[in-house]
C-alpha positions in Angstrom: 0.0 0.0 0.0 1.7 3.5 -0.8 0.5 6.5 0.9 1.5 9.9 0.1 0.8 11.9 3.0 0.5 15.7 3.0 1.2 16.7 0.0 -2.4 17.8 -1.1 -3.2 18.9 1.9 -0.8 21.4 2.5 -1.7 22.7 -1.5 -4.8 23.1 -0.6 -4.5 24.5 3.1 -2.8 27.2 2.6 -2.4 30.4 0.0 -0.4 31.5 -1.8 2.0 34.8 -2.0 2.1 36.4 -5.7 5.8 36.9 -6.1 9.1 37.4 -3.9 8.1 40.5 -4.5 5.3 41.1 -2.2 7.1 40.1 0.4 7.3 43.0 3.1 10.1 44.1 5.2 10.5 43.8 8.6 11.1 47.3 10.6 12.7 45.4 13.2 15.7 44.5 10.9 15.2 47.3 8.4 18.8 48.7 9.8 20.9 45.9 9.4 19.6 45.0 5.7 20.1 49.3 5.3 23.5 48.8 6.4 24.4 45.4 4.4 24.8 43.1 7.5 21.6 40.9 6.6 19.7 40.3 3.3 16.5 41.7 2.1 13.3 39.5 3.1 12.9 38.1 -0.1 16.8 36.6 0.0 15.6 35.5 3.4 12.7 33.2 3.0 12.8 29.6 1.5 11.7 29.7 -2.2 8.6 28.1 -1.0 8.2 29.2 2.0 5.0 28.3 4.3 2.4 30.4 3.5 -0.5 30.8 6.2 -4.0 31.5 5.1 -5.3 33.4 8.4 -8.8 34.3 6.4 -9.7 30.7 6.5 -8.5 29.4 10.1 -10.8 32.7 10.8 -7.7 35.0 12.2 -6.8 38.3 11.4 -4.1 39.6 9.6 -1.6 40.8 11.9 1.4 43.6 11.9 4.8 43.3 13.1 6.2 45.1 16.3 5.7 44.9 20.3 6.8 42.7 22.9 5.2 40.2 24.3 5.6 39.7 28.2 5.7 36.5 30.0 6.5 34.8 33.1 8.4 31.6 34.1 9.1 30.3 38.1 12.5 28.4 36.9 15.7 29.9 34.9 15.5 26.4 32.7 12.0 27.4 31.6 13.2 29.5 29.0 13.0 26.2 27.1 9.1 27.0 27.4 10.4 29.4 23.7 10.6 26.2 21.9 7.5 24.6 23.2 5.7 27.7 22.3 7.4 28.6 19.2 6.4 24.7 18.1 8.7 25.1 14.7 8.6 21.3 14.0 9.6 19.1 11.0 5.6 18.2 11.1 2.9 19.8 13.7 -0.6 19.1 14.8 -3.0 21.6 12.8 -6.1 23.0 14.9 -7.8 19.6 14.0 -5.4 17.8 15.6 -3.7 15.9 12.0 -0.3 15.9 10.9 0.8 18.7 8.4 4.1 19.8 7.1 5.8 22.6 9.1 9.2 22.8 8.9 9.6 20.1 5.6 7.9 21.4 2.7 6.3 17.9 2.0 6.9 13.8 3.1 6.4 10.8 1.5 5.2 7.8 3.9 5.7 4.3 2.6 3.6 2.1 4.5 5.2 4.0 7.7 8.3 2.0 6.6 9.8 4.4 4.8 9.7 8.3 5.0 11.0 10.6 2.6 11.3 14.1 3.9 11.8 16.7 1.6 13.5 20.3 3.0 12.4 23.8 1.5 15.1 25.0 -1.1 16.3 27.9 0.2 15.3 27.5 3.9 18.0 29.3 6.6 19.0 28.7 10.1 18.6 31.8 12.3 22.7 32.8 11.3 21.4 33.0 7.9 23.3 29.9 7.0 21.0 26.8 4.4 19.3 24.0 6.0 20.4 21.4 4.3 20.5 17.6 4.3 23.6 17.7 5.9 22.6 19.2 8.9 20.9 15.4 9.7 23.8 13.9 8.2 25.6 15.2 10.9 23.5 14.6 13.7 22.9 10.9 12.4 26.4 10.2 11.4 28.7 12.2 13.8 26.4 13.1 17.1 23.5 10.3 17.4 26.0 6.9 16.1 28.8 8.5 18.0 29.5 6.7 21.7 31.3 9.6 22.8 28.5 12.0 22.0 25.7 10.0 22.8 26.8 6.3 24.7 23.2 5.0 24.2 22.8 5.4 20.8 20.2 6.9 18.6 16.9 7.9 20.5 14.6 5.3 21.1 11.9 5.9 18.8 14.2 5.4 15.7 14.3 1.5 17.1 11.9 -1.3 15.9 12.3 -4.1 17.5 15.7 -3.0 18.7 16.7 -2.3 14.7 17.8 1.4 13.0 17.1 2.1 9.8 18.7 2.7 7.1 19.5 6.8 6.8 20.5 8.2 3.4 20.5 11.7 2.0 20.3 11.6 -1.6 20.4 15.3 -2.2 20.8 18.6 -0.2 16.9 18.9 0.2 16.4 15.1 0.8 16.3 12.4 3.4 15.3 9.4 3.8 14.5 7.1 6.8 13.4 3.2 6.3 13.1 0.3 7.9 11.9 -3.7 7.3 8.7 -2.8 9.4 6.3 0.1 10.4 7.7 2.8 12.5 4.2 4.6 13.0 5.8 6.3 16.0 8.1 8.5 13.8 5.8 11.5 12.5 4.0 12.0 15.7 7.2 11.6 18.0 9.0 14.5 15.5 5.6 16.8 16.0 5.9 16.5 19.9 6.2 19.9 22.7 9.7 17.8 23.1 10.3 16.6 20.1 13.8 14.6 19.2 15.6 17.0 17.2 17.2 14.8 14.5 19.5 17.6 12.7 21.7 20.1 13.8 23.4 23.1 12.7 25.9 21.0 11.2 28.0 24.7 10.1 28.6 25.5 13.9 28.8 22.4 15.7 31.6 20.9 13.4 34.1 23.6 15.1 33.1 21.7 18.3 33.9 18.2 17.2 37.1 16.4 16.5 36.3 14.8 13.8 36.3 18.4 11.8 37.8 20.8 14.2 41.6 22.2 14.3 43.2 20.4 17.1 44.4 23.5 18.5 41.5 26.0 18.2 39.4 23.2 19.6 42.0 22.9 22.7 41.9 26.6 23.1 38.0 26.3 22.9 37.7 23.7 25.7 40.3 25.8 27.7 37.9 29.3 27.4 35.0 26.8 28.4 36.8 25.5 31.6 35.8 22.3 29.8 37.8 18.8 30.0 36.7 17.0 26.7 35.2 18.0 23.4 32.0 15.6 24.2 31.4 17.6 27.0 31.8 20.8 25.4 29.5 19.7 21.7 26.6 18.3 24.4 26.5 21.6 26.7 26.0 23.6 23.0 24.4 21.9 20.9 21.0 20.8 23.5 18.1 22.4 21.0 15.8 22.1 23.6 17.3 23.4 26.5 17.3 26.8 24.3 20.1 28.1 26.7 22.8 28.8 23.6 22.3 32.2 22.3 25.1 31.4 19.9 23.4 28.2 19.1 21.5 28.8 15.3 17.8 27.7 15.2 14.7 27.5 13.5 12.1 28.8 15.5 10.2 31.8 15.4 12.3 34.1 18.0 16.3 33.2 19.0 17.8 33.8 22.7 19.2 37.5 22.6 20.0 37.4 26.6 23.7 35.8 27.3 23.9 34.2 31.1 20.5 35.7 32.1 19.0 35.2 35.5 15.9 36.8 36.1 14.8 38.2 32.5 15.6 36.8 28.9 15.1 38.7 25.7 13.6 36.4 22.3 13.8 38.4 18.9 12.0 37.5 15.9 14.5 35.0 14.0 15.0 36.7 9.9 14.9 33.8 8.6 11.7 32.6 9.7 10.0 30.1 7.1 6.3 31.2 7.5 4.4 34.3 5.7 0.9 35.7 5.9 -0.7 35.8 2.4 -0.2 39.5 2.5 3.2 39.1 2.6 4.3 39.6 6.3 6.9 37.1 7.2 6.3 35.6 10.6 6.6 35.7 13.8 4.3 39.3 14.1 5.8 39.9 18.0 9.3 41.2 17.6 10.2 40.5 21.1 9.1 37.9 23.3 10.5 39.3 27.3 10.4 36.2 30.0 10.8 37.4 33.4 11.8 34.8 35.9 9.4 35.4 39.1 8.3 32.7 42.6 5.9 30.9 41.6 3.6 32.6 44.4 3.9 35.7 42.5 2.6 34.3 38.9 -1.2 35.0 39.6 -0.1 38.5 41.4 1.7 40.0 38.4 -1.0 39.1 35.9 -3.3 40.2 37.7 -1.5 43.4 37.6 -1.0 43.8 34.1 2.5 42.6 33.8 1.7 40.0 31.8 0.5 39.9 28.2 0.1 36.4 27.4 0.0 33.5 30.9 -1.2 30.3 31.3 2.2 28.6 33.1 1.8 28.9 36.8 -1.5 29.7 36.5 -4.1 27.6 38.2 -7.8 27.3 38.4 -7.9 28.6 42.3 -6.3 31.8 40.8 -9.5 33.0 38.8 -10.8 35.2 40.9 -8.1 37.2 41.5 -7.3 37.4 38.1 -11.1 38.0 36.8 -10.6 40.9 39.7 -8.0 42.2 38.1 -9.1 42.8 34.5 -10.9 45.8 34.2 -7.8 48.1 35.7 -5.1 45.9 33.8 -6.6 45.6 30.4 -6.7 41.5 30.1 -9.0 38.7 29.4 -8.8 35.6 31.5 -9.8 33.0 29.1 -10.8 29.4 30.2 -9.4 26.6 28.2 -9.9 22.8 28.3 -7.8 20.9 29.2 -6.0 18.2 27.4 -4.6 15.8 29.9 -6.4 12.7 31.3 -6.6 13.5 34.7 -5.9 16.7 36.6 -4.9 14.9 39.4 -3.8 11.3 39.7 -2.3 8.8 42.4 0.1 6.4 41.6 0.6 3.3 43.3 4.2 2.5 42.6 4.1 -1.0 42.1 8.0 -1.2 42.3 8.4 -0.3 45.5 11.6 -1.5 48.0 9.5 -2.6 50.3 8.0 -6.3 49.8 5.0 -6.2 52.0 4.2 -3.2 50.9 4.8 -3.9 47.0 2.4 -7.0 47.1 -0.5 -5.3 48.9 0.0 -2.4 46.1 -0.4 -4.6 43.2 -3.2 -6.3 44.5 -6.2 -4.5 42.2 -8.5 -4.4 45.2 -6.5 -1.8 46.6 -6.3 0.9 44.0 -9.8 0.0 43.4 -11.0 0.5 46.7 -9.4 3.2 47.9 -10.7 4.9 44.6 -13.8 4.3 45.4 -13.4 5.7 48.9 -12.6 9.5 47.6 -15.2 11.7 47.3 -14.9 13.4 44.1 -17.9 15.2 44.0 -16.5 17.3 46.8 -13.1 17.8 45.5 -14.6 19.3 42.3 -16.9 21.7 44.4 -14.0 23.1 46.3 -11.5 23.1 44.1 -13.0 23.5 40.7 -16.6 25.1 41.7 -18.0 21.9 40.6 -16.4 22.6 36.7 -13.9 19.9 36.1 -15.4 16.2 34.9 -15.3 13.7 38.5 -14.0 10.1 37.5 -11.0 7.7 36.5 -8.7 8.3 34.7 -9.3 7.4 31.1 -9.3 9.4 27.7 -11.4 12.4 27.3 -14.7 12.5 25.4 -13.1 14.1 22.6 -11.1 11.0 21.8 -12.8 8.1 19.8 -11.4 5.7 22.4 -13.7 7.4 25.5 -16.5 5.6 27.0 -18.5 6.4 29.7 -18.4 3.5 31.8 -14.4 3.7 31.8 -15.1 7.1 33.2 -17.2 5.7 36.2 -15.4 2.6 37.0 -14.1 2.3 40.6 -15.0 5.9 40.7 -18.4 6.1 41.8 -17.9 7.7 45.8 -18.9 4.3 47.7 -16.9 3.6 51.1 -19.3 0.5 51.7 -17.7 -1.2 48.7 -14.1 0.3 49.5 -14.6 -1.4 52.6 -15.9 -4.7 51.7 -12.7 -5.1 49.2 -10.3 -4.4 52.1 -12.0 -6.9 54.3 -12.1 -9.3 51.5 -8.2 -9.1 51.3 -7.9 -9.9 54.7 -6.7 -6.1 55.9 -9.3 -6.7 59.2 -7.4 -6.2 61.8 -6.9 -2.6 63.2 -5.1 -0.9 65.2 -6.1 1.5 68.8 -6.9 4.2 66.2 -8.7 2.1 63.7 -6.3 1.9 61.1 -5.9 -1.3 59.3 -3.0 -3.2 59.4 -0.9 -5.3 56.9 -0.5 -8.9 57.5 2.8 -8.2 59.2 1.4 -5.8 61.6 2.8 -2.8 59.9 -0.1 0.0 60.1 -2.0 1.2 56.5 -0.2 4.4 56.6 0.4 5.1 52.8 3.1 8.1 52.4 1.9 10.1 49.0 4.9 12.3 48.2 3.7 15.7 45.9 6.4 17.6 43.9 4.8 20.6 46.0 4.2 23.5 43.5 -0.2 23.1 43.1 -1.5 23.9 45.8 -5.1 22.3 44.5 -3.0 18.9 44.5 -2.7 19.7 48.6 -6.1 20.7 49.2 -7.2 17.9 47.1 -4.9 15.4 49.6 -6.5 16.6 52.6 -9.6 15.9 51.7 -8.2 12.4 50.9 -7.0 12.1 54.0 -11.0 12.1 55.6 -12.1 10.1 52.9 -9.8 7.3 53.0 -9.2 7.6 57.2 -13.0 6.4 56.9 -12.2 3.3 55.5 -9.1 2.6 57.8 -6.6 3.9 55.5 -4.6 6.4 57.1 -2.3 9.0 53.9 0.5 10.9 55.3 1.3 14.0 52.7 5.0 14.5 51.8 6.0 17.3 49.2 8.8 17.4 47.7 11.2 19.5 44.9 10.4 18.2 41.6 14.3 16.7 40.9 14.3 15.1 44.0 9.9 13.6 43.4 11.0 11.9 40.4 14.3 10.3 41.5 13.0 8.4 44.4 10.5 7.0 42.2 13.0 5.8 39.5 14.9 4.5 42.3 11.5 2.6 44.0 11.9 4.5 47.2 8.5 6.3 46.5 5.5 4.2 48.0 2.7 6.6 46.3 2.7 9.9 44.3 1.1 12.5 42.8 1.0 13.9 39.3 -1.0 15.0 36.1 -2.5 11.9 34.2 -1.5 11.1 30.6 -0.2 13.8 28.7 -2.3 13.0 25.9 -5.8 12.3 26.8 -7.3 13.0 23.3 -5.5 10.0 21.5 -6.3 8.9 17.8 -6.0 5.6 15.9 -2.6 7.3 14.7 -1.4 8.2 18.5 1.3 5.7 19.7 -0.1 3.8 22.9 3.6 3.5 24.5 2.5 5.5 27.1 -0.2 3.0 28.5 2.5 0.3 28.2 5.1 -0.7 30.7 7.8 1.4 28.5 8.9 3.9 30.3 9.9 4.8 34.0 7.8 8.5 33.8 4.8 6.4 34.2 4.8 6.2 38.2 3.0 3.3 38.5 5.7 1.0 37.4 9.5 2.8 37.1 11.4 0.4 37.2 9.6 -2.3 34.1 10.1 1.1 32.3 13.5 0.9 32.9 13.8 -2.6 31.8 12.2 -1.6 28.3 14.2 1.7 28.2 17.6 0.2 28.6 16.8 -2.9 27.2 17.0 -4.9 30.4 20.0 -3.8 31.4 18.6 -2.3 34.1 14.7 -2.0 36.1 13.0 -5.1 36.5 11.0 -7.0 33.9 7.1 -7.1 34.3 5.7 -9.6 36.6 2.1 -8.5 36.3 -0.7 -10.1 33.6 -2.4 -7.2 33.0 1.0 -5.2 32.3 2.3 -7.5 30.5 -0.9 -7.6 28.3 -0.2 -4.2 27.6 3.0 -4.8 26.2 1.9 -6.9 23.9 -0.8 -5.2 22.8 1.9 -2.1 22.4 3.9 -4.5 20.0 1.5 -5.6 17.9 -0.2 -1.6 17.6 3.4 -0.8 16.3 3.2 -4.2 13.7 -0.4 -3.0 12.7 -1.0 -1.1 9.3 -4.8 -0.8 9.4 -6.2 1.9 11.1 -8.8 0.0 12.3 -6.4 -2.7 13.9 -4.9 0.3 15.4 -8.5 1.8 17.1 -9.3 -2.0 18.2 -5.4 -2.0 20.4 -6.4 1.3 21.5 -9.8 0.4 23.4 -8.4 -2.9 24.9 -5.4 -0.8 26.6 -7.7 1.8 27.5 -10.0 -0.6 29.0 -7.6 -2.6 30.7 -6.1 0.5 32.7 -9.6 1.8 33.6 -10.4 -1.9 34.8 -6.8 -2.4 36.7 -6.6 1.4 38.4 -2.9 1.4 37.5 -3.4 5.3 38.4 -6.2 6.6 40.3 -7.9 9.6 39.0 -9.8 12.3 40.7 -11.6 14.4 38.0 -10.4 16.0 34.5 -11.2 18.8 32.2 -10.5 21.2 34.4 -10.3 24.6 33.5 -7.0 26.3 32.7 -7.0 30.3 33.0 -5.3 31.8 29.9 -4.1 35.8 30.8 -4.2 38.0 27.5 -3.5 41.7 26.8 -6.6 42.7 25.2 -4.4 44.4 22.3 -3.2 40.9 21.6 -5.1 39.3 18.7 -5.5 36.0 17.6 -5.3 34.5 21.1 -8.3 31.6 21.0 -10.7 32.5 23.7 -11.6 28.9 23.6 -8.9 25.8 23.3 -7.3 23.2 25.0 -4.2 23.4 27.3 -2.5 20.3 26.6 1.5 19.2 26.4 0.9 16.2 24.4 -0.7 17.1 21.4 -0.5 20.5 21.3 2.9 22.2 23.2 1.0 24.4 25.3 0.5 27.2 23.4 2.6 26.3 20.4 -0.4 24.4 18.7 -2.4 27.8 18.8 0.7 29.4 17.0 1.6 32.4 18.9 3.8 33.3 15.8 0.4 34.5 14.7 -0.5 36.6 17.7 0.2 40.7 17.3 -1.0 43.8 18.7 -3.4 46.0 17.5 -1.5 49.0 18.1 
């Protein structure tokens, strides 16, 4: 079967410019090409560049000019710039499908083989072509070298622990194929982390032994106060840590701020790919400003007009003060859906150190009655004003995979029940304060350990805590830093956490179900069988667990499926088997997510989904179409 994906659709989705010469030039850079030091626009764009039609995706046509003001709580976050900026090989549209973004078109052989084809004339941010060899290098001389990267290429290149072959017949071709599907590959490239497989091949090579003097590179390593080359390519060359100002790119606006703390500068990059049909070459903000602020001060500053586009750090309890606040700060405070399958979910991790503990974990009639012993109903009302969706986590309506009674299941608030399944695994001995106690004596105290920066996942807990006290469960809250959350898991010295539910809970036929599988240690549930699969059992443990390993399987044979269909029928049985098995308890979803915007920023959806996985945030709602009116 040959499929030729995109091709029409991108003819046919977007418009058209007349001529080069439409092309208008940007005031921002108007004294640099005055002066010589950078070309006109129309030496600046790719000979087919990407041409948005804003009429028919209902936008206006924007301006270029202002800056946009922002707010992060962590100095790393200015790695939010390419979440938002979303400039990917391929991106989700507004209907959720796969379209052409950075590659002009792709040819998909039965997902066996892809042939990406670049846009002639297309420029990194230096002004120097994006070419074919920019993944020559990063396949050849970063990802298949051991000093550079010791584990190999990036997982998602592997089926069934094979690469494929790589080959780059021209400078605007390349070509990825193996003996069987890789559907993962398009979807993993569109992703808010997507793994970048080129790089600036022009700046990096200086960096790297295999091209580079010996002794510039020795003076290089010596200015660095680095050791070894590796160590100096790897700290430079990280495309999504966005911390390299010298570091070319693709996206919309490049780091101007060198060793920032507290405030970092984004201008627009010249050599942008995408145009408006009236010939205004994207991104229409000149300046993106992110200010580094506490976290307890996010909902403060917007709501005092320091803001002009915020959703990070923003949280549902912070609506009223920020609905307060509009009228003398001259903002909207939209409400978005949101995308992930719970809002809040607890995770049983069934890797746990502790034997006793482990086996009473993985016994289903825990998770499921001590699900059915919170009352949802009530953490919705206080937290959400009875907005949000009560129920397990499962997909979201939106998803052709939903059903209601996956929704409901071992969700419905009924301590009788909860109480009946604890008794009817023997937990029936108690202790003076009518706690339960394990077979070993030990009392039911289950430590849940928060990464301590929502303060609805707190409130939330405490209401937990009467719930599940009720059924002789007694939950001992224990926040944490995130770093430090997330290591004790991976290590199995975590007996319960706290966290968002699946990134993704809008799935398609199309969406790789790895994340419902036993494949990775991010899952809490199970950190260590997602170690195993990660490392390829050189470290973790292997699944032990029917139902887990049922999901592996069906995993495998999603990725060995061709039929759409085939695909949808996987889907439901994994989602059905992890509403059925509570491998993370849910409290409620949709929630809404408050969106600050400057009301003399256009384009900003008032209605849309906040979601990492599809979407990047904001970067699915292309903020490189956002301006100002004035």
């Amino acid at each position: 079967m040959f499929k030729k994906y995109f091709f029409a659709a991108v003819m046919t989705a977007f418009a058209t410019i007349a001529s080069a010469a439409d092309l208008q030039e940007s005031a921002f850079w108007r004294a640099e090409v005055d002066a010589g030091d950078l070309p006109r626009v129309s030496e600046r764009m790719p000979s087919t560049p990407l041409v948005i039609d804003l009429e028919r995706r209902n936008r206006e046509f924007g301006r270029q000019g202002g800056t946009l003001r922002t707010m992060v709580t962590r100095v790393k976050d200015v790695r939010q710039m390419v979440v938002y900026g979303y400039a990917r090989l391929v991106g989700y549209n507004a209907r959720y499908e796969l379209v052409p973004d950075i590659l002009e078109s792709i040819v998909n052989v039965d997902d066996r083989k892809f042939t990406l084809n670049l846009r002639f004339g297309h420029r990194w941010s230096d002004g120097h072509p994006f070419t074919s060899e920019d993944f020559r290098y990063w396949w050849e001389d970063v990802a298949n070298n051991e000093l550079l990267s010791p584990s190999g290429p990036v997982d998602f290149l592997r089926v069934d622990g094979k690469l494929p072959t790589v080959s780059f017949p021209d400078e605007t071709t390349v070509i990825y194929e193996w003996k069987k599907p890789n559907p993962q590959f398009l979807q993993s490239m569109a992703e808010a982390r997507p793994p970048f497989i080129y790089r600036p091949a022009h700046f990096l090579k200086k960096l790297h032994a295999k091209y580079a003097e010996e002794e510039e590179l020795i003076e290089m390593l010596y200015e660095a106060r680095v050791r070894s080359w590796p160590a100096l390519h790897n700290r430079s060359d990280n495309m999504y840590k966005f911390d390299n100002p010298d570091l070319p790119t693709l996206q919309p606006w490049m780091l101007a701020t060198k060793d920032g703390k507290s405030r970092f500068l984004f201008v627009r990059n010249p050599f942008y790919h995408r145009v408006d049909t009236n010939g205004v070459q994207l991104p229409y903000v000149d300046v993106v400003e992110m200010q580094v602020v506490a976290p307890g001060l996010v909902a403060a500053k917007a709501n005092a007009g320091q803001v002009d586009l915020q959703a990070r750090g923003l949280d549902f309890k912070d609506t009223a003060i920020l609905k307060k606040g509009e009228a003398n700060s001259d903002y909207t405070t939209h409400l978005w859906g949101n995308g992930t399958a719970s809002q809040i979910a607890i995770y049983f991790n069934l890797n746990y150190n502790d034997d006793g503990w482990r086996n009473t974990m993985r016994d289903v009639r825990l998770r499921r009655a001590l699900s059915l012993a919170i009352n949802r109903k009530i953490i919705n009302k206080s937290l959400y004003f009875g907005l949000a969706k009560e129920g397990g986590m499962t997909v979201l309506p939106i998803s052709p995979f939903y059903r209601e009674e996956n929704r409901r299941m071992w969700a419905d608030y009924d301590p009788q029940q909860a109480n009946d399944l604890l008794d009817d695994m023997g937990l029936i001995e108690r202790d003076k304060d009518g706690f339960r106690l394990l077979s070993d004596g030990r009392p039911m105290w289950i430590v849940i350990e928060t990464a301590g920066e929502r303060q609805e996942v707190e409130n939330a807990l405490q209401i937990i805590v009467d719930n599940w006290k009720d059924v002789g469960v007694k939950l001992i809250m224990r926040p944490l830093e995130r770093d430090i959350l997330r290591n004790r898991i991976y290590s199995g010295d975590t007996m319960a956490a706290t966290w968002f539910g699946w990134d993704n809970g809008i799935p398609q036929s199309f969406t790789s179900p790895s994340y419902l599988a036993p494949w990775d240690q991010a899952f809490f549930a199970w950190p260590k069988w997602g170690q195993f699969h990660q490392t390829s059992g050189q470290a973790g443990e292997a699944p032990d667990l029917p139902a887990a390993i049922r999901l592996s399987k069906l995993a495998e044979a999603w990725n060995d499926a061709y039929a759409a269909a085939d695909r949808g029928i996987i889907w439901q049985e994994m989602v059905d088997i992890h509403a059925d098995q509570v491998f993370a308890i849910g409290i409620l979803n949709e929630a809404p997510q408050p969106v600050v915007a400057s009301n003399r920023l256009k384009n900003v959806p008032s209605e849309a989904i906040w979601a990492w996985s599809p979407g990047a945030h904001f970067g699915m709602h292309r903020p490189d179409e956002f301006f100002f009116a004035d």
